[in-house]
N, C-alpha and C positions, 0 to 999 in steps of 0.2 A: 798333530798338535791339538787337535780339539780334543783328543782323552787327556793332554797331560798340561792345559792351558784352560782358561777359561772364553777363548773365542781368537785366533790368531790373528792378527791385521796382515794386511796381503807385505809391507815391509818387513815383519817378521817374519814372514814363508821365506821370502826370499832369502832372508839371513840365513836361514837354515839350512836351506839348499848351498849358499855359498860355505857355509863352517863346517858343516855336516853334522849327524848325531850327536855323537859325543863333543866336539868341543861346544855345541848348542848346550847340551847337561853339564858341562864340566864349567858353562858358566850361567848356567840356575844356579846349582847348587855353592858357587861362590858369591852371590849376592847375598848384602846384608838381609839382615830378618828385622824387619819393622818390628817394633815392641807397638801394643793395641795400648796399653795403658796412657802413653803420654797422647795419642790420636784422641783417644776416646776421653780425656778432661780437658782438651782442647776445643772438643765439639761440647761438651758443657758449657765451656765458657760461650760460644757462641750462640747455645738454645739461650742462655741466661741472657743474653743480650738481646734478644727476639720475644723476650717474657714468653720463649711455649715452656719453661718447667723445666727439671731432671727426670731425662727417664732411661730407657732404654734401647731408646733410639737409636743411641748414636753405637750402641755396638751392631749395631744393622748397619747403621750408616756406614760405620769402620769398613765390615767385611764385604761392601759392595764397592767402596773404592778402592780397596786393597785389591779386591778380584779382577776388578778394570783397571786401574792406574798403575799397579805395584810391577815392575821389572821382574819380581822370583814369581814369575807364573806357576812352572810345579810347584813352590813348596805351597802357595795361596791353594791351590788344587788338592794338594793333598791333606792340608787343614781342612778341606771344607769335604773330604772324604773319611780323614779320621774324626771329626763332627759328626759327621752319622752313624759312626760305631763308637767312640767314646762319648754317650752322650750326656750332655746337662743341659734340662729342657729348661728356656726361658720362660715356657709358663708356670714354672714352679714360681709361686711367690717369693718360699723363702732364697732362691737365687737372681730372679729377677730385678728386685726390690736393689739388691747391692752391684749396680754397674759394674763398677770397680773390681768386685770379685770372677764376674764374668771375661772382662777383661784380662783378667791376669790368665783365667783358662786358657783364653784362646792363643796368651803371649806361651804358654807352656806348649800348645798345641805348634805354635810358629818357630818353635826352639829344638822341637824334637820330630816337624814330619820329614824330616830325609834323614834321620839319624837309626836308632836302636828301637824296637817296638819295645823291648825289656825296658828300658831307659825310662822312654814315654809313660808307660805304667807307672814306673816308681814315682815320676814328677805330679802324674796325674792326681794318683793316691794322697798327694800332700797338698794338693787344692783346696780352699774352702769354699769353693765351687760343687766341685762332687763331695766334698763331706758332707755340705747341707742337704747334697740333693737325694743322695743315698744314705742318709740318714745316720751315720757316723761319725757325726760330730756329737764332742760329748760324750760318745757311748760308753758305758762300762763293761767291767766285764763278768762274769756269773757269781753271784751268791748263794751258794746252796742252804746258809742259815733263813736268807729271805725268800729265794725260791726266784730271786730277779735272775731273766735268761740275757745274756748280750744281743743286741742286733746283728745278724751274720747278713744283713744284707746286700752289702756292699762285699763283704767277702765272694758271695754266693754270684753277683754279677759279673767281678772279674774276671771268675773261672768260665762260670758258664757264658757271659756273651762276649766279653773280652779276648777272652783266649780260649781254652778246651773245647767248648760250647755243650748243646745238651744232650749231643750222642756223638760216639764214637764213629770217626770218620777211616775210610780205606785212604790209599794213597793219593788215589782219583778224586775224592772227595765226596766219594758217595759215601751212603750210612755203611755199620758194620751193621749185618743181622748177624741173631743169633739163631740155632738150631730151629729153632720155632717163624723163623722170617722175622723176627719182630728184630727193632731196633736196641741196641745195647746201649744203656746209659754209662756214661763216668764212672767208674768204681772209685768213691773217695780211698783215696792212698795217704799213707802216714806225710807227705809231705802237701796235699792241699788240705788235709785236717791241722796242720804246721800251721798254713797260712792264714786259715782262718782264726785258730787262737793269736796268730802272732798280730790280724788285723784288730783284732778285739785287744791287746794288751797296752 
């Protein structure tokens, strides 16, 4: 229970012991999913009432009560694990600055970590969370009259740290080499060249 919980209380041991594995997970994964949005303009209303200001507080504040208070212990666990691989850094200004849009990330993150990693990506990708932060909001896409190139950088992070990554992996999870021992990159294929114009369109 300490990998898939954020710290068990010795009543919750015991429940486990008495329900066993599975009907233990078969009731994580039926508890409701707190949505962060209405928590986190709730704790506004309360900083406003203390005059310390809006900030970004309270999406801390959310995810340290949610981690300790909240009943869906795995899904808060695996929020705060797909948090360090899908990430949107709160020291970006232009994401920090908009509570509200961080918020909505982490309600995307809370809607989709026991479900589809595929899923999670698609919802991810329609964030204005990660558009500001990977920098694809707004983007256009190539003018060869003006010589503007599109930003593929958001494209380029989903393959590479999201999913594929930046070399080709055995079963095991070690690197592939090639003939030489060196490590073998990605070979763009006609359908992650797809994804990147279809992210730029």
């Amino acid at each position: 229970m300490t990998q898939a919980t954020f710290g068990p209380t010795e009543a919750e041991i015991n429940d486990l012991v008495r329900r066993g594995y599975s009907n233990w997970f078969r009731r994580q994964i039926s508890e409701p999913v707190v949505g962060a949005v209405p928590d986190v303009l709730a704790l506004q209303v309360e900083y406003a009432a203390r005059n310390e200001g809006l900030g970004t507080e309270a999406i801390g504040d959310f995810a340290w009560r949610a981690a300790i208070e909240q009943p869906d212990q795995l899904r808060q666990r695996m929020v705060f694990a797909l948090s360090q691989i899908i990430v949107v850094s709160y020291e970006d200004a232009n994401v920090s600055d908009f509570f509200i849009t961080m918020a909505r990330y982490i309600d995307v993150l809370n809607a989709n970590a026991l479900g589809s990693y595929r899923v999670l990506l698609e919802d991810i990708t329609y964030t204005p969370a990660m558009a500001q932060f990977l920098t694809y909001m707004n983007n256009q896409r190539e003018d060869p009259q003006t010589g503007r190139v599109p930003d593929e950088n958001y494209a380029r992070e989903l393959m590479q740290l999201f999913t594929i990554g930046l070399v080709e992996l055995n079963q095991d999870g070690t690197p592939r080499l090639d003939a030489q021992g060196q490590e073998i990159e990605p070979t763009p294929t006609p359908t992650s060249l797809s994804l990147r114009r279809y992210l730029l369109d």
